[in-house]
C-alpha positions in Angstrom: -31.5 29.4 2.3 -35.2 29.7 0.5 -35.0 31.7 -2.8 -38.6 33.1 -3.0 -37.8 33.0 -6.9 -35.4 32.8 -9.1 -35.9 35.9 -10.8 -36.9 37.9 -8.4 -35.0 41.1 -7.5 -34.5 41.1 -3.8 -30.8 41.1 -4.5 -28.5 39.9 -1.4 -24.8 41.6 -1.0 -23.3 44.4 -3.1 -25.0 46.6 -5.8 -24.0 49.5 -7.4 -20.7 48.2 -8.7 -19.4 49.9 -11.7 -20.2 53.4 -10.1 -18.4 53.0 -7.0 -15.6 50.9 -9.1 -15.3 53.8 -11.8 -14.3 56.3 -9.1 -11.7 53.9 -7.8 -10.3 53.8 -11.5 -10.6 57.4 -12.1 -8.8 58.6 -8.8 -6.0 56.3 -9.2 -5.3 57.4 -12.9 -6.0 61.0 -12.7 -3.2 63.1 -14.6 -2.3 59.6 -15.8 -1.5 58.3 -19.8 0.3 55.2 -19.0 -1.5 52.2 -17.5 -2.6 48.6 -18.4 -6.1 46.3 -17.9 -7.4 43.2 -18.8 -10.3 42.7 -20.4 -12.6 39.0 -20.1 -16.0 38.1 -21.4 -18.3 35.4 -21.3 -17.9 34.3 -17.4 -21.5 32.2 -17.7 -21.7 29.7 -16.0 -18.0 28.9 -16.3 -17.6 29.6 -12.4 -14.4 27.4 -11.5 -12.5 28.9 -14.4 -13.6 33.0 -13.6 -11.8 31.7 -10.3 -9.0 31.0 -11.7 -9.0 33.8 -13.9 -9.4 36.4 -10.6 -6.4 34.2 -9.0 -4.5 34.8 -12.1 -5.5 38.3 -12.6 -4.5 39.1 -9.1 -0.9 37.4 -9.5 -0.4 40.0 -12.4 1.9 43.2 -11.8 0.6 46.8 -12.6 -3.0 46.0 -13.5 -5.0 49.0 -13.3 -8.2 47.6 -13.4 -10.6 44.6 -15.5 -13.1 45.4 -18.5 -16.3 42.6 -18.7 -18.4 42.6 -21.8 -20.7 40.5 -20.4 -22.9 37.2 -20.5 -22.3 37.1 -16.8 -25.3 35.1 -16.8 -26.6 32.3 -19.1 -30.6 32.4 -18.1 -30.8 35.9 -16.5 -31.0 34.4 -13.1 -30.8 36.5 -10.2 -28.2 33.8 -8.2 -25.9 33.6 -11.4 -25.5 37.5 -11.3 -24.6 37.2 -7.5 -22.3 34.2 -7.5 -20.2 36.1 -10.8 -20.4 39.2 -8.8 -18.7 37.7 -5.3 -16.1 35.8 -7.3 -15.4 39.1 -9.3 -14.8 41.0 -5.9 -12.1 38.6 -5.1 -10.1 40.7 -7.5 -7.2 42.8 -6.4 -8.3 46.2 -8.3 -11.1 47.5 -9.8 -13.4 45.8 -12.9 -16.7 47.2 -14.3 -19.3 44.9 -16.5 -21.1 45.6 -19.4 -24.0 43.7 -20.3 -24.9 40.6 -22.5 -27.5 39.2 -24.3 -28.2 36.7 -22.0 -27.9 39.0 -19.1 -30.8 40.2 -20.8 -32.8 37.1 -20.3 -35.9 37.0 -18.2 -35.3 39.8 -15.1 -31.7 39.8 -15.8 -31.8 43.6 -17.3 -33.5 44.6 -14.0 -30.7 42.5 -11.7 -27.7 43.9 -13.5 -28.7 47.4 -13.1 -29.5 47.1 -9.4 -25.8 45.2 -9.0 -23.9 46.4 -11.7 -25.6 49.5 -13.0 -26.5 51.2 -16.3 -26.4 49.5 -19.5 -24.4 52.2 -21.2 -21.9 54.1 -19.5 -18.4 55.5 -19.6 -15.2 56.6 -17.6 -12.1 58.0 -17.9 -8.8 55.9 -17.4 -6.2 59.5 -16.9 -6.4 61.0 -20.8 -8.0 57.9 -22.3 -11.8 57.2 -22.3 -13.9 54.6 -22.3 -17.3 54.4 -23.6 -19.2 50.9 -22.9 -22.5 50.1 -24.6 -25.2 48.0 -25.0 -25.4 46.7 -28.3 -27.5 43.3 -27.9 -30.9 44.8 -30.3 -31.8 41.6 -30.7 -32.8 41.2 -27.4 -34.7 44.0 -27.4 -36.9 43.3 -30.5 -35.4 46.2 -32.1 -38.0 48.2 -30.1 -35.1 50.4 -28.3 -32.8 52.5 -29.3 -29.4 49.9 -29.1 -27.4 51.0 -29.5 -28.3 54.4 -28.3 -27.1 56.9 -30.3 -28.4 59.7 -27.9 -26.4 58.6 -25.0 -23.2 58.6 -27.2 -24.1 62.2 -28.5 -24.3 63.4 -25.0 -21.1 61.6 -24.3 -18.9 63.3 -26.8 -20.9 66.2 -26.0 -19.5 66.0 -22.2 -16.0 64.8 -22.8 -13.5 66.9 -20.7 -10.6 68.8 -21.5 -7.8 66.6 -21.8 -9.0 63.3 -23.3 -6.8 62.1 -26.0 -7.8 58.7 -27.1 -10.8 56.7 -27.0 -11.7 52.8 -26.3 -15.6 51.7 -27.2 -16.0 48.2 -25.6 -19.6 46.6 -26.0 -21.1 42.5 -25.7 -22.2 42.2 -29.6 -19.8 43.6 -32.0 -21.4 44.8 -35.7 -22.4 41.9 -37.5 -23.2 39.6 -35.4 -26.1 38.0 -34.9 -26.9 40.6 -32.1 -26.0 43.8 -33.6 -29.0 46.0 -35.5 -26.8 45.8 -38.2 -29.0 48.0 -40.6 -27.2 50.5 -39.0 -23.6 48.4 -38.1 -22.0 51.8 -40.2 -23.4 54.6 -38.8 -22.6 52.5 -35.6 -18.9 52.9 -36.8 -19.5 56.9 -37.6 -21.0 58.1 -34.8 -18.4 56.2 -32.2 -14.8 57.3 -34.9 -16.0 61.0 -33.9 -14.4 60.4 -30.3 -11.0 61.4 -29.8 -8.6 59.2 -31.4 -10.5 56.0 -31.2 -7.9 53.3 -30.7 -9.7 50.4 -30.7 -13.2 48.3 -29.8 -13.9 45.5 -27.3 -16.7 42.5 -27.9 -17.5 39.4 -26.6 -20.3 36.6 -27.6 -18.6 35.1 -30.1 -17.1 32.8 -26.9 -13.4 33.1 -29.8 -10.3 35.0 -29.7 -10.5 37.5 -33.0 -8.8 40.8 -33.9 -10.9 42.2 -36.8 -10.4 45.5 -39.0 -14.1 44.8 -39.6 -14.8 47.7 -41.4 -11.4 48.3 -43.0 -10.7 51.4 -41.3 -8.0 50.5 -39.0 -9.8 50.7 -35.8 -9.5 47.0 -34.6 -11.6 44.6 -32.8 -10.8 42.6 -30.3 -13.2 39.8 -29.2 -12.2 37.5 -26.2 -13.2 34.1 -25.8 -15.8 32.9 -23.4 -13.8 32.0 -20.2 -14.0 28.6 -20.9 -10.8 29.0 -23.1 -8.5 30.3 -20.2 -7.5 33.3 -22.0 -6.7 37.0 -20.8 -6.1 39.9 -22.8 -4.1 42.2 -21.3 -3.2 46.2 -23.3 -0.7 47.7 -21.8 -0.9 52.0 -23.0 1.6 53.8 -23.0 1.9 58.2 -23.7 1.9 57.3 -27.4 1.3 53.8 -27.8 -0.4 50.4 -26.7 0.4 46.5 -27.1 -1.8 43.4 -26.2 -0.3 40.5 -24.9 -2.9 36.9 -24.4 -2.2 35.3 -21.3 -3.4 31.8 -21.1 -3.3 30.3 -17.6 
């Protein structure tokens, strides 16, 4: 009932999410190259509509698992992360976060990697994989390497047999305000060496967009802030995908 602080990081219930929820996805798709998600962004302080988006996620058929590009928070406070997180375990399959710039805010680095995890990371949904990164420089004073192009050589350098397509999601898409974006088309270089890259994820902008944004044919989709009531939803099939929005 006291909070010593507010951005301290004696975190109550569950840490360790995305680890714990990437093994759900990958058991349940092993083998697998058919499956659908849905992917939301910008949950801050919007708490009475990422309810309804859970309830609405959960009334869904053959949802695999949810994508989050983060801004889970909108002042890095240790409560915000814990109140998205609780609301975001009311859902009926697994989700994994990615983080935001103002995740970054204050302690807010140090509480999403005790409850969510690391700021870049992948998994493997069956043949298709999934490489989330941080991309919010600005945040970081351009001081770090964001993104981190050493993590994503070691990634392709570890892919395993059998991946055939490739999704890079991320909070800051290139050329936003957020994005390092002296180097927005190496960026672009360094991730169209995975496997088949089908498309990229983003957030911030809090607006629905699908942008060929360096006229390459590898789209990106950006959801809106939560606010909006929207869901994307891909469905992939063996050879394909579609996107549908769902408001609700």
């Amino acid at each position: 009932m006291i909070e010593f602080h507010p951005y301290d990081l004696d975190i109550d219930g569950e840490t360790g999410i995305n680890a714990k929820n990437i093994k759900r996805i990958e058991s349940a798709l092993q083998g697998k190259d058919a499956f659908s998600f849905v992917f939301i962004s910008d949950t801050q302080r919007w708490y009475d509509e990422t309810e309804d988006a859970v309830y609405a996620i959960n009334q869904m058929e053959n949802v695999d698992f949810v994508i989050h590009t983060g801004d889970l928070s909108d002042f890095g406070l240790k409560l915000e992360f814990e109140l998205q997180r609780d609301i975001l375990n009311k859902l009926d399959v697994p989700y994994v976060c990615l983080l935001g710039n103002h995740d970054c805010l204050a302690t807010g680095q140090d509480v999403f990697r005790i409850i969510f995890g690391d700021e870049n990371f992948s998994f493997h949904a069956g043949n298709t994989h999934f490489v989330c990164l941080n991309t919010n420089a600005l945040e970081f004073d351009y001081s770090e390497a964001v993104p981190d192009f050493a993590y994503i050589e070691n990634d392709l350098s570890n892919l395993p047999a059998g991946i055939a397509r490739t999704i890079v999601a991320m909070h800051a898409a290139p050329y936003t305000e957020q994005f390092n974006n002296n180097i927005a088309r190496v960026f672009q270089h360094y991730i169209d060496e995975y496997p088949s890259l089908q498309f990229c994820l983003a957030g911030h902008t809090h607006s629905l967009a699908v942008e060929d944004i360096f006229e390459d044919g590898i789209f990106y989709y950006t959801a809106p802030c939560i606010k909006k009531r929207t869901l994307l939803h891909f469905i992939f099939t063996p050879d394909s995908y579609t996107y549908e929005t769902i408001p609700y």
